[in-house]
PDB file as gemmi writes it, atoms N, CA and C in Angstrom:
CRYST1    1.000    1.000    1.000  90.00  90.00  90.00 P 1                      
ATOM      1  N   UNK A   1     149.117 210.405  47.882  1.00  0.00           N  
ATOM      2  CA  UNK A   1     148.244 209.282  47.958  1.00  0.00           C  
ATOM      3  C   UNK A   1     149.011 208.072  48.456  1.00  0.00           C  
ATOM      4  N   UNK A   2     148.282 207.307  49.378  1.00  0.00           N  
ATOM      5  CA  UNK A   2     148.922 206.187  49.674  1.00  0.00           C  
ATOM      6  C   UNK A   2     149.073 204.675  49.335  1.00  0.00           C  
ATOM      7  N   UNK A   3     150.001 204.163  48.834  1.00  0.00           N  
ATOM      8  CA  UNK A   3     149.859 203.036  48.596  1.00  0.00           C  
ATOM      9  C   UNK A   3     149.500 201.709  49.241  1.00  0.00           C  
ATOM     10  N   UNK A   4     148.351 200.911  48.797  1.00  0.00           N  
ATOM     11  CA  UNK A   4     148.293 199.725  49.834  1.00  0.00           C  
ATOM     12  C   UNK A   4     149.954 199.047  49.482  1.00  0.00           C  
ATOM     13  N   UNK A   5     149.584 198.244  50.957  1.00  0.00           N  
ATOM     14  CA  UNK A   5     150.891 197.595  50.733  1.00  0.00           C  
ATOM     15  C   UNK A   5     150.408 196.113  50.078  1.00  0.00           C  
ATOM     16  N   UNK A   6     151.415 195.612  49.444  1.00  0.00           N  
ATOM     17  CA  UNK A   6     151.062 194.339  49.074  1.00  0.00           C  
ATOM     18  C   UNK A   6     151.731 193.531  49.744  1.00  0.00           C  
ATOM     19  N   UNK A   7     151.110 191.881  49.704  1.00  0.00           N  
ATOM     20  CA  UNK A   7     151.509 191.472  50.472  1.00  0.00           C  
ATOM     21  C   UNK A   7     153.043 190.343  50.949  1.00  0.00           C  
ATOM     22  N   UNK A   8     153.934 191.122  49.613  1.00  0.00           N  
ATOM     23  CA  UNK A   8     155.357 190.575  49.965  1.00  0.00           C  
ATOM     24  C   UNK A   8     156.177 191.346  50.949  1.00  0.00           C  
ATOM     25  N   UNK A   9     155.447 193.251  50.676  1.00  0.00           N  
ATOM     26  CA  UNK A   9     155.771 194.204  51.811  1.00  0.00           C  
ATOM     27  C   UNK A   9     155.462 193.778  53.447  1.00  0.00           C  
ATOM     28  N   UNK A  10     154.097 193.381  53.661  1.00  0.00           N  
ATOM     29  CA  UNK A  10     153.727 192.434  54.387  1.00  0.00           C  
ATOM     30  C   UNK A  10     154.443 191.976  55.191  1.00  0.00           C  
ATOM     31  N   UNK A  11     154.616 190.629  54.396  1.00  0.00           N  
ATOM     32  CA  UNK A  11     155.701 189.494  55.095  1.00  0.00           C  
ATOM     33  C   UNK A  11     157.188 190.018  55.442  1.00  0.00           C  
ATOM     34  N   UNK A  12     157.465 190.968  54.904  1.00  0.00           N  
ATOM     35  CA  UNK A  12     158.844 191.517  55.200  1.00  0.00           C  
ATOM     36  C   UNK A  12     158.718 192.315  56.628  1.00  0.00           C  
ATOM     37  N   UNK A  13     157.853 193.031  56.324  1.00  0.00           N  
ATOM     38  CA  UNK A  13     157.592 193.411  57.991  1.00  0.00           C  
ATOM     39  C   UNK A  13     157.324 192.713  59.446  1.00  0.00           C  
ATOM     40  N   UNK A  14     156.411 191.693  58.574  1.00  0.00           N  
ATOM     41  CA  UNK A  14     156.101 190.477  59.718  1.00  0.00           C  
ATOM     42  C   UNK A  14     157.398 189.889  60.034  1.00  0.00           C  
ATOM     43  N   UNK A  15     158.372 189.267  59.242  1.00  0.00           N  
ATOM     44  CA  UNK A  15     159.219 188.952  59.347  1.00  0.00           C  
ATOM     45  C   UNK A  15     160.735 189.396  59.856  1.00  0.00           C  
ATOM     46  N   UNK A  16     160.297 191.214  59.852  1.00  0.00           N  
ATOM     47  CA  UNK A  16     161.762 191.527  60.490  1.00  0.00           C  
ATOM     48  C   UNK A  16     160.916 191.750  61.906  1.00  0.00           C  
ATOM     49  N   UNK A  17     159.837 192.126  62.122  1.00  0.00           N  
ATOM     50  CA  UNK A  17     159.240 192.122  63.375  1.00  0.00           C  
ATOM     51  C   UNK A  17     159.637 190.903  64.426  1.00  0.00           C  
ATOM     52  N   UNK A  18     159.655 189.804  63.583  1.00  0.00           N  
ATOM     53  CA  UNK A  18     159.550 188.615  64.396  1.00  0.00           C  
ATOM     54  C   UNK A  18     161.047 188.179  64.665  1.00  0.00           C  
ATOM     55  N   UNK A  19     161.824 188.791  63.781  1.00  0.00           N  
ATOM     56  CA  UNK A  19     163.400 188.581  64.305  1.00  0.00           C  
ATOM     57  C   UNK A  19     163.996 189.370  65.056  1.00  0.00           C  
ATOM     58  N   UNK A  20     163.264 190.542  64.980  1.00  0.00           N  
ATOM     59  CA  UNK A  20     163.841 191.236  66.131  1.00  0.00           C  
ATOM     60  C   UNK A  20     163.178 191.067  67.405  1.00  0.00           C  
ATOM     61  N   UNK A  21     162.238 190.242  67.589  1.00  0.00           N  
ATOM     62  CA  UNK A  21     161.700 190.130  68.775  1.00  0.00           C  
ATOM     63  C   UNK A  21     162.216 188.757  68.998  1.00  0.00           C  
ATOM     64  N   UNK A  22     162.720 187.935  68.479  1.00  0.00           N  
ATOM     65  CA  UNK A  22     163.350 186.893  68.682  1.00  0.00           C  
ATOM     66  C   UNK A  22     164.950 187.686  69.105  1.00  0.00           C  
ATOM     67  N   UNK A  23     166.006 188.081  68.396  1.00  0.00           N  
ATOM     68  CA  UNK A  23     166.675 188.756  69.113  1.00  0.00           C  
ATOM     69  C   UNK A  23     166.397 189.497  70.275  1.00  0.00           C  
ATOM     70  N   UNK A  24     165.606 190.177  70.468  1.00  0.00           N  
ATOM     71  CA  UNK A  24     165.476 190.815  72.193  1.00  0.00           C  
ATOM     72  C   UNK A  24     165.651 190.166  72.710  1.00  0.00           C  
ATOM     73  N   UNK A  25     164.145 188.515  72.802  1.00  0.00           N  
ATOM     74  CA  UNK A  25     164.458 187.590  74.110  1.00  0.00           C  
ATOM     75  C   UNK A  25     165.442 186.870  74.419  1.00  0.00           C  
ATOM     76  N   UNK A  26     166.194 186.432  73.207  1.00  0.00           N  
ATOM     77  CA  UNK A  26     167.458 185.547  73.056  1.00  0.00           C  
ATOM     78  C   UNK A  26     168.512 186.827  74.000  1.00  0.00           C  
ATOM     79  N   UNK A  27     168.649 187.856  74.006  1.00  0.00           N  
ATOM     80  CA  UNK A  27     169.297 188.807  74.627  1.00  0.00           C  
ATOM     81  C   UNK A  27     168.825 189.514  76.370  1.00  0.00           C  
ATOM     82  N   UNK A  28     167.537 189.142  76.321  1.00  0.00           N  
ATOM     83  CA  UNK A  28     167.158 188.960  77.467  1.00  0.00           C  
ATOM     84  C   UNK A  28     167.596 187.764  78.389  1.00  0.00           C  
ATOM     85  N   UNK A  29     167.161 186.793  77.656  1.00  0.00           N  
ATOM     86  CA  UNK A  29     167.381 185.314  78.361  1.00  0.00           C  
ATOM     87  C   UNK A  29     169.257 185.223  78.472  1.00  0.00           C  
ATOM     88  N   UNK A  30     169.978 185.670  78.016  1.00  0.00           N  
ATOM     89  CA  UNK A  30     171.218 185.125  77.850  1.00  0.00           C  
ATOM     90  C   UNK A  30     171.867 186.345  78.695  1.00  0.00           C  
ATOM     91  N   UNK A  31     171.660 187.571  79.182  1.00  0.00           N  
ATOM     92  CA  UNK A  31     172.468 188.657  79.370  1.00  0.00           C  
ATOM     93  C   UNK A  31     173.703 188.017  80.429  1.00  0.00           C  
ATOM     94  N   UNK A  32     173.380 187.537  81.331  1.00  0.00           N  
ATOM     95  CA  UNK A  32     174.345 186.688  82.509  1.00  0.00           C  
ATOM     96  C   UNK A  32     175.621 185.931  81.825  1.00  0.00           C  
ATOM     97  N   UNK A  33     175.198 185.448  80.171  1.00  0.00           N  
ATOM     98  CA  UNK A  33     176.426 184.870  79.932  1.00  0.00           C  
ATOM     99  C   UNK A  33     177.487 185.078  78.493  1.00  0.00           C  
ATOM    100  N   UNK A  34     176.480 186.590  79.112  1.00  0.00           N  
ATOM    101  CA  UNK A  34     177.411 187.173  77.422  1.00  0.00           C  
ATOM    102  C   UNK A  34     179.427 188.175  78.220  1.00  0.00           C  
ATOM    103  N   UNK A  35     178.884 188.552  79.225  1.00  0.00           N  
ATOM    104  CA  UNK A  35     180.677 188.454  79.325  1.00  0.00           C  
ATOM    105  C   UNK A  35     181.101 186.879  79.960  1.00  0.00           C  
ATOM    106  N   UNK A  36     180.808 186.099  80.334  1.00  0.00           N  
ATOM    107  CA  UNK A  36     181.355 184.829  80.686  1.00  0.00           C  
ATOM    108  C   UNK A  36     181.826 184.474  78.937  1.00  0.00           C  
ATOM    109  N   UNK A  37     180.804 184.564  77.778  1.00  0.00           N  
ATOM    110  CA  UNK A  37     181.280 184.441  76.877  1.00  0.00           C  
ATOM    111  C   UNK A  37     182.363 184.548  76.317  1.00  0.00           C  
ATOM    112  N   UNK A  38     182.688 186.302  76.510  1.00  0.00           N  
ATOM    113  CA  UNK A  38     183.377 187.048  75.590  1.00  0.00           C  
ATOM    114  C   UNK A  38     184.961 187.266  76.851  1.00  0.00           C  
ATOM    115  N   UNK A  39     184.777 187.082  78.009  1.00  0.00           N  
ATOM    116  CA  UNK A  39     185.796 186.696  79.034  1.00  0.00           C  
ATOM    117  C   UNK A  39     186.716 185.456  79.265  1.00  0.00           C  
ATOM    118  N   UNK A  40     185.815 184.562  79.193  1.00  0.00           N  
ATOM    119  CA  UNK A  40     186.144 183.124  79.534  1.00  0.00           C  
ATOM    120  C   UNK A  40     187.325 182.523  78.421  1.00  0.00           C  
ATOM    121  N   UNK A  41     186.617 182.668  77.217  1.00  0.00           N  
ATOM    122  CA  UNK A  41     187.922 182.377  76.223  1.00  0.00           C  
ATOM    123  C   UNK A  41     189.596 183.162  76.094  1.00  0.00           C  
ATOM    124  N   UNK A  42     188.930 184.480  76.607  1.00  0.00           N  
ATOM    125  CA  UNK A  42     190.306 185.071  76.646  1.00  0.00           C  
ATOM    126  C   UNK A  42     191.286 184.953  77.514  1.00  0.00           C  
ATOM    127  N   UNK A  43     190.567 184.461  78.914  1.00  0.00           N  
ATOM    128  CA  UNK A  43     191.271 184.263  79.876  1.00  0.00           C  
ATOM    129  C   UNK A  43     192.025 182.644  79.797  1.00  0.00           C  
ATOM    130  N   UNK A  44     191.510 182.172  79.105  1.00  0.00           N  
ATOM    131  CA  UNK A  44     191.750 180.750  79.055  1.00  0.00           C  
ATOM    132  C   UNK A  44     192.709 180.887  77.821  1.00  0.00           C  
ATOM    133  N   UNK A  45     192.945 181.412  76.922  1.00  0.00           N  
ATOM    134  CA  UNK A  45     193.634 181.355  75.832  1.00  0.00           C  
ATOM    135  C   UNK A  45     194.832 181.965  76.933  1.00  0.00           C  
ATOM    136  N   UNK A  46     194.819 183.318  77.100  1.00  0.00           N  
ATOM    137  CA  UNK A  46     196.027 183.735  78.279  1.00  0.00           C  
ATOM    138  C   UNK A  46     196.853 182.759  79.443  1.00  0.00           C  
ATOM    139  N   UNK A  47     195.930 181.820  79.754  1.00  0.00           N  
ATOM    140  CA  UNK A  47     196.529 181.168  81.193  1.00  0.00           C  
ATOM    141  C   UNK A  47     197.115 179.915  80.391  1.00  0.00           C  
ATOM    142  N   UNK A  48     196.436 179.391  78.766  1.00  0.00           N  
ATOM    143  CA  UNK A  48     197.575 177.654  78.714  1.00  0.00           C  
ATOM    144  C   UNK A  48     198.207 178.424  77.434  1.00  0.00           C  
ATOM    145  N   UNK A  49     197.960 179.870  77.047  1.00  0.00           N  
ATOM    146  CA  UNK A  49     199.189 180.270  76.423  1.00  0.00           C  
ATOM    147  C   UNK A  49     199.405 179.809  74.994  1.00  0.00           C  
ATOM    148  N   UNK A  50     197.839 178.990  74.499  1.00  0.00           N  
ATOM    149  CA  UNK A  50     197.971 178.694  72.711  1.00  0.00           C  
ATOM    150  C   UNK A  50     196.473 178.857  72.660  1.00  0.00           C  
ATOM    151  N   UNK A  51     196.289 178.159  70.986  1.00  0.00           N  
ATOM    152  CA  UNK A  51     195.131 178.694  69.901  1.00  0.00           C  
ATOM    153  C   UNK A  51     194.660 177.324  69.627  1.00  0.00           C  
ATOM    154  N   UNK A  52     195.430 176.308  70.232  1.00  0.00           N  
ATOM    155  CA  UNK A  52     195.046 175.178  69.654  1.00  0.00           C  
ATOM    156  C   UNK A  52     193.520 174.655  70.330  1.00  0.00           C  
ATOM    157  N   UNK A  53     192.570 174.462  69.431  1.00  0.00           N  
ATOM    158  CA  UNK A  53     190.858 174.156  69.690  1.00  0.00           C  
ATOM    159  C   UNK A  53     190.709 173.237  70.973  1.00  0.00           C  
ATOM    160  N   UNK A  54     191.649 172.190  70.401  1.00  0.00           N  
ATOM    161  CA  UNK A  54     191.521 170.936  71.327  1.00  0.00           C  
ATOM    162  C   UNK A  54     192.206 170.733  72.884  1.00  0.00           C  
ATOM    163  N   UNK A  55     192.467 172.016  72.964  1.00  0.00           N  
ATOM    164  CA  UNK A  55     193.257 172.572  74.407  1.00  0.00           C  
ATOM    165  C   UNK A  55     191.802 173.446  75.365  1.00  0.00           C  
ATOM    166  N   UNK A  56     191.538 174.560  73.823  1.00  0.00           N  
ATOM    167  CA  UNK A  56     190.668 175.914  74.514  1.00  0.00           C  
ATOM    168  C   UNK A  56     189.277 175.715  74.922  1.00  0.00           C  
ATOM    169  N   UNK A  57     189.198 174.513  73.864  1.00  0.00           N  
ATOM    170  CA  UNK A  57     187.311 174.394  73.641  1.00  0.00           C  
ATOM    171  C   UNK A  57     186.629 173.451  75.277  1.00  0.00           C  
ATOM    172  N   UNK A  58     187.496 172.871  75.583  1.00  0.00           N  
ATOM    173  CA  UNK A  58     187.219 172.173  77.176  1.00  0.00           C  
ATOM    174  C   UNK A  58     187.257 173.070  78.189  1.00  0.00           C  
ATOM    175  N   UNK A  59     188.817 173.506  78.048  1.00  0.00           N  
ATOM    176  CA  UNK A  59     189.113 174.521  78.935  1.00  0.00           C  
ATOM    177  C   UNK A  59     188.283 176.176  79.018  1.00  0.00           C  
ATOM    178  N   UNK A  60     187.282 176.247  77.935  1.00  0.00           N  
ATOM    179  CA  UNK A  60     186.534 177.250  78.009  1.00  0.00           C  
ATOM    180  C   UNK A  60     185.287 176.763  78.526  1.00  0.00           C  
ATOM    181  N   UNK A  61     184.772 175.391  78.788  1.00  0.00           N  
ATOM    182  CA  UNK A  61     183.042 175.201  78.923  1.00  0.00           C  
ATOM    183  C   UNK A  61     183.829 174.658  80.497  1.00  0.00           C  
ATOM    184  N   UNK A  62     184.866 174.475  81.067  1.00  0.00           N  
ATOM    185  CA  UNK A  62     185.280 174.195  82.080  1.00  0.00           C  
ATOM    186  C   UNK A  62     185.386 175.904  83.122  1.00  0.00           C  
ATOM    187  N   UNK A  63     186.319 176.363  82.018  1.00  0.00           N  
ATOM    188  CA  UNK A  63     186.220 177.659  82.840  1.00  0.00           C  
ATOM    189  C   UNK A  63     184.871 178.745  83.080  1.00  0.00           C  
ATOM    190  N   UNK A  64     183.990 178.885  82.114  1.00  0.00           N  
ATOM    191  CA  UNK A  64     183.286 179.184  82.158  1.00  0.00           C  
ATOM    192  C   UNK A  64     181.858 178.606  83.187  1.00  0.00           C  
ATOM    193  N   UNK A  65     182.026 177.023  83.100  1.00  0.00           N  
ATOM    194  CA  UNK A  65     181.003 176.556  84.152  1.00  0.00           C  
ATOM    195  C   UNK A  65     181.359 176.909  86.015  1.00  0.00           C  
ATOM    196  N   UNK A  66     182.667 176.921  85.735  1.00  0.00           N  
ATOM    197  CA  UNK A  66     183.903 177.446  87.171  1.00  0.00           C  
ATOM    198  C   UNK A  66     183.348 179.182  87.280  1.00  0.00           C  
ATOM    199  N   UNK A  67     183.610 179.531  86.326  1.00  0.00           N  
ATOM    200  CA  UNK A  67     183.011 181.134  86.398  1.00  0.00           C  
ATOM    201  C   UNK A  67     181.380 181.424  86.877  1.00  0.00           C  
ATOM    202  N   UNK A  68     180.360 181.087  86.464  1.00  0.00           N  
ATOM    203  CA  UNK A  68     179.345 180.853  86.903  1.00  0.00           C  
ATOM    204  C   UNK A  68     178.855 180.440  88.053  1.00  0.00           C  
ATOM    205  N   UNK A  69     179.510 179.542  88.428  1.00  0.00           N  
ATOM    206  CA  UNK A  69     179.466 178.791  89.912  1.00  0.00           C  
ATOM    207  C   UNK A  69     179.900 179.663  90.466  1.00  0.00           C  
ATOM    208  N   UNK A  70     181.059 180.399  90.587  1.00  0.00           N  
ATOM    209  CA  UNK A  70     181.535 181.703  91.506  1.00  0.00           C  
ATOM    210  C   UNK A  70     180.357 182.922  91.228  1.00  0.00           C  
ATOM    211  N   UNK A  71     180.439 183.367  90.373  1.00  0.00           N  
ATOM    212  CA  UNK A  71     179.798 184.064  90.476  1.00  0.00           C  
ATOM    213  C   UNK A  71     178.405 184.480  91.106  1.00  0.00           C  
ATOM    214  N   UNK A  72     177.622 182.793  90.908  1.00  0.00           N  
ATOM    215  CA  UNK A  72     176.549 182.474  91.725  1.00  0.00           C  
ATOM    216  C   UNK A  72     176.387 182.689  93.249  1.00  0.00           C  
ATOM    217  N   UNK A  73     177.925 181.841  93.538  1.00  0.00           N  
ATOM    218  CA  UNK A  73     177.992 181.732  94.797  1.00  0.00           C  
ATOM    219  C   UNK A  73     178.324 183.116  95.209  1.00  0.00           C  
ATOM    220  N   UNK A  74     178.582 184.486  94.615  1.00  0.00           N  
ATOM    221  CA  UNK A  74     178.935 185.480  95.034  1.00  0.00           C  
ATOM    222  C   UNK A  74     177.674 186.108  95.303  1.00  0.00           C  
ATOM    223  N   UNK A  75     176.475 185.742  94.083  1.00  0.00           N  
ATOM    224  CA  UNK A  75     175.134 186.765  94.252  1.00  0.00           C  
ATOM    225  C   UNK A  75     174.560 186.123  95.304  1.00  0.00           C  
ATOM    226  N   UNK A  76     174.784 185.186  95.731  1.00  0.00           N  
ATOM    227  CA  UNK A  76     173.972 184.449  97.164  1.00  0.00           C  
ATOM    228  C   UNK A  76     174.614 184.789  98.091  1.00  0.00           C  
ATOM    229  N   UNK A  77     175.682 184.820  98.415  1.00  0.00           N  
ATOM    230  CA  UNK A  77     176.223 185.447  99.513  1.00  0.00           C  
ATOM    231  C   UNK A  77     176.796 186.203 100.190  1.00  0.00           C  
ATOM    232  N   UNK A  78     177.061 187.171  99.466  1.00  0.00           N  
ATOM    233  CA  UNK A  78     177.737 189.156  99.628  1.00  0.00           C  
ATOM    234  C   UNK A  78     176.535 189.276 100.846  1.00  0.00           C  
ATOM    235  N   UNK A  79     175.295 190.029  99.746  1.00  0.00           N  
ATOM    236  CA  UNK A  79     174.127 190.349 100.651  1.00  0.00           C  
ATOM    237  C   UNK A  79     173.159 189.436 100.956  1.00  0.00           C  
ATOM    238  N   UNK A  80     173.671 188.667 102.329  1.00  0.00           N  
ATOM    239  CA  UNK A  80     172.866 187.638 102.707  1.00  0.00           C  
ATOM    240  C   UNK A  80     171.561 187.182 102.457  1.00  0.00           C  
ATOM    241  N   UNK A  81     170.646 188.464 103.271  1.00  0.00           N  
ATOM    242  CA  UNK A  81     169.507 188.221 103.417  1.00  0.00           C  
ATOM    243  C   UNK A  81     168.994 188.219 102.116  1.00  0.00           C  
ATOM    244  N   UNK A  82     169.493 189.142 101.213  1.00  0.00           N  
ATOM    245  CA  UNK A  82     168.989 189.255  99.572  1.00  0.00           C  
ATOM    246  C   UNK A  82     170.211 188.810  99.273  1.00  0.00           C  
ATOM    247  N   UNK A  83     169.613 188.687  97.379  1.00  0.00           N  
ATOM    248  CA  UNK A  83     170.374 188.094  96.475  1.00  0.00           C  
ATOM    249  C   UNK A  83     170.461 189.277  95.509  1.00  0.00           C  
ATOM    250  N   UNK A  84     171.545 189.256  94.611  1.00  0.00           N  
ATOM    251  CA  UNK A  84     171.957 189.862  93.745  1.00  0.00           C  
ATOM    252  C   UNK A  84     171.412 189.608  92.718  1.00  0.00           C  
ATOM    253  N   UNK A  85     171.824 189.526  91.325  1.00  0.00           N  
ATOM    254  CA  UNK A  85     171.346 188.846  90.303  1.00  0.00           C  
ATOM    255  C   UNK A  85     172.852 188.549  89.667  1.00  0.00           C  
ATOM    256  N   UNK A  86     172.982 187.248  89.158  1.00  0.00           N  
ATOM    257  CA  UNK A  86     173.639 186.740  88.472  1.00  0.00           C  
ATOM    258  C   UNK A  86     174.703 187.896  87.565  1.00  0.00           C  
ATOM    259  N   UNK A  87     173.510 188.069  86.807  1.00  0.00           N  
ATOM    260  CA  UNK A  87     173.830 189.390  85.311  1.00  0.00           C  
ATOM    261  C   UNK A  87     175.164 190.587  86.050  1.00  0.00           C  
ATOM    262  N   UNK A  88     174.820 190.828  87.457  1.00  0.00           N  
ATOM    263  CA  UNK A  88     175.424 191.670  87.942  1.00  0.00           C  
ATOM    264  C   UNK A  88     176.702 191.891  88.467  1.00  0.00           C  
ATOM    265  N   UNK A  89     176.926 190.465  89.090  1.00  0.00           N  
ATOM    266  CA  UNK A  89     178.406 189.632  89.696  1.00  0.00           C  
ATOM    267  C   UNK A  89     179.131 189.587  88.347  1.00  0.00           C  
ATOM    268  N   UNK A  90     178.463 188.879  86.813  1.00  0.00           N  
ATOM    269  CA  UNK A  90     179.342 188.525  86.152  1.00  0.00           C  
ATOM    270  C   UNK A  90     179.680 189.975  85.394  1.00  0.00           C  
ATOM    271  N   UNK A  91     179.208 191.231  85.357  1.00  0.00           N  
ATOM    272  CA  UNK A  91     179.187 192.082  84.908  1.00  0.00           C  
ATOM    273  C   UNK A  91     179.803 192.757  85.347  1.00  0.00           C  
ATOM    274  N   UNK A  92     180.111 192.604  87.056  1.00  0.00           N  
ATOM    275  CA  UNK A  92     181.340 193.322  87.487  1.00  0.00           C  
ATOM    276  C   UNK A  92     182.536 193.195  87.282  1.00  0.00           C  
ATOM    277  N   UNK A  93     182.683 191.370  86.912  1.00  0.00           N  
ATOM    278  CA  UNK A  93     184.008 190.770  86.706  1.00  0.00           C  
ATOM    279  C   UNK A  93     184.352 190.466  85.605  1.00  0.00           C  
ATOM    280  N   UNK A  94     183.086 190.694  84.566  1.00  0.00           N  
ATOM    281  CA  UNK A  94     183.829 190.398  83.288  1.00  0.00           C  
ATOM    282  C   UNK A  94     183.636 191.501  82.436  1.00  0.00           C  
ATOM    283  N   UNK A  95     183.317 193.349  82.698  1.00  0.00           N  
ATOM    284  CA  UNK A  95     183.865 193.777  82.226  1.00  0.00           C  
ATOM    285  C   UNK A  95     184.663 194.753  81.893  1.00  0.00           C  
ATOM    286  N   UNK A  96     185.501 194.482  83.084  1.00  0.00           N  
ATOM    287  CA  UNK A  96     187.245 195.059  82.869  1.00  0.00           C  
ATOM    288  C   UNK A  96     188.337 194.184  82.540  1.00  0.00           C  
ATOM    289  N   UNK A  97     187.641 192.890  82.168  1.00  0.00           N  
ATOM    290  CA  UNK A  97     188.697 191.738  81.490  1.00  0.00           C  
ATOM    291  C   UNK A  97     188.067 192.019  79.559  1.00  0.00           C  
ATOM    292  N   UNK A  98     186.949 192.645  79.214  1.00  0.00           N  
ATOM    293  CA  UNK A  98     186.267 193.117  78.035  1.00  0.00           C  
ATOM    294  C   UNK A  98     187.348 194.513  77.555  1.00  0.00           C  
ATOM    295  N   UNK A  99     187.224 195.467  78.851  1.00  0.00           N  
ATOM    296  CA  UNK A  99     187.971 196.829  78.859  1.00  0.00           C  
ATOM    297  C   UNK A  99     189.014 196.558  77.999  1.00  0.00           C  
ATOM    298  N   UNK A 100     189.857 195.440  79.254  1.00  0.00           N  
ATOM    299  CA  UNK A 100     191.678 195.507  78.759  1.00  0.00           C  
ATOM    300  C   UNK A 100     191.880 194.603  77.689  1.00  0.00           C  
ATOM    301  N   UNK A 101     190.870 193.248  77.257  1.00  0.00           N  
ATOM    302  CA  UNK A 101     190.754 193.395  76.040  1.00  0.00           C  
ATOM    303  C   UNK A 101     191.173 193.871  74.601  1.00  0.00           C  
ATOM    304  N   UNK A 102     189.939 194.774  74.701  1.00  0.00           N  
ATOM    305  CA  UNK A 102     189.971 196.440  73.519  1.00  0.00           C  
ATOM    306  C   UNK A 102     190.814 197.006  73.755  1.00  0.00           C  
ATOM    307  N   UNK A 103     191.166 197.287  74.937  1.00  0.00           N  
ATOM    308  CA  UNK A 103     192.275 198.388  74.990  1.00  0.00           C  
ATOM    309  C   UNK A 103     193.800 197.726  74.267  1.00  0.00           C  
ATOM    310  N   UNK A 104     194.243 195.989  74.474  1.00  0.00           N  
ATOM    311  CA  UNK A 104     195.193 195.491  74.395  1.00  0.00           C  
ATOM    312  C   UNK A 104     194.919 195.231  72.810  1.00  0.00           C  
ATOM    313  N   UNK A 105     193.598 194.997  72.352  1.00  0.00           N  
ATOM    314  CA  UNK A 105     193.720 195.089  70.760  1.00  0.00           C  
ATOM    315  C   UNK A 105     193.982 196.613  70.232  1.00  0.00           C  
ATOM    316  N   UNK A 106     193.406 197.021  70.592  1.00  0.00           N  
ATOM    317  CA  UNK A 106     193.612 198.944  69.830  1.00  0.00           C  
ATOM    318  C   UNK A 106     195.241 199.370  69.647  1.00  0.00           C  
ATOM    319  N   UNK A 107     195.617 198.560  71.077  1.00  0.00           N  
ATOM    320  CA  UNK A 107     197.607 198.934  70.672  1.00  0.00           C  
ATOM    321  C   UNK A 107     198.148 198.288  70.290  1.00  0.00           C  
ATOM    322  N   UNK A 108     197.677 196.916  70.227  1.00  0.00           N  
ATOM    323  CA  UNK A 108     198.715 195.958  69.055  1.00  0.00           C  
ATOM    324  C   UNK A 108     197.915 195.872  67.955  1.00  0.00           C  
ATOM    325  N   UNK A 109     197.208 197.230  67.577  1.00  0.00           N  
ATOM    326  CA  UNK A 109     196.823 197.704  66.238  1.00  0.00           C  
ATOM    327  C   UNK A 109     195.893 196.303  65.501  1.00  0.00           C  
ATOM    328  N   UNK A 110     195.353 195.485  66.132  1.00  0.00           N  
ATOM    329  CA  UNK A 110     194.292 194.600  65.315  1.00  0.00           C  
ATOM    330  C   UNK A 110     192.815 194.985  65.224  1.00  0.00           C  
TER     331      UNK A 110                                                      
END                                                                             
């Protein structure tokens, strides 16, 4: 026999419904700058060589706006007549800087 649901069961459903559909679009809308994300800091921590915030945190919305702009300018102009998509340029370039990454954490065991 089945139980009605009541309605705190309800809201729990409504409510993970609505966060996970809030996560999708937030993951839809953002896909282009999730390796600029997860790239940009590492490369920037690598090139001035410290941890300190007040060095990385410029030098990451700097490098990253620098990254984007290339990348842009790459989906506009490889294949002329068409365009690429954004998501795709940065996806080529940011992830084998993701790869070596993981790979460089897995052997210095963190």
């Amino acid at each position: 026999m089945l139980k009605a649901w009541g309605s705190s069961q309800s809201a729990a459903v409504s409510s993970g419904a609505a966060f996970q559909s809030a996560v999708g679009l937030c993951g839809g809308l953002c896909r282009a700058g999730v390796f600029v994300g997860i790239a940009v800091p590492y490369l920037m921590r690598a090139l001035f060589q410290t941890n300190a915030p007040i060095v990385l945190i410029p030098a990451c919305f700097l490098g990253g706006a620098l990254c984007c702009q290339v990348c842009d300018m790459i989906a506009r102009t490889v294949f002329a007549p068409t365009e690429l998509s954004i998501s795709t340029v940065t996806a080529i370039f940011g992830a084998p800087i993701v790869l070596v990454m993981m790979v460089r954490r897995r052997r210095d065991g963190l």
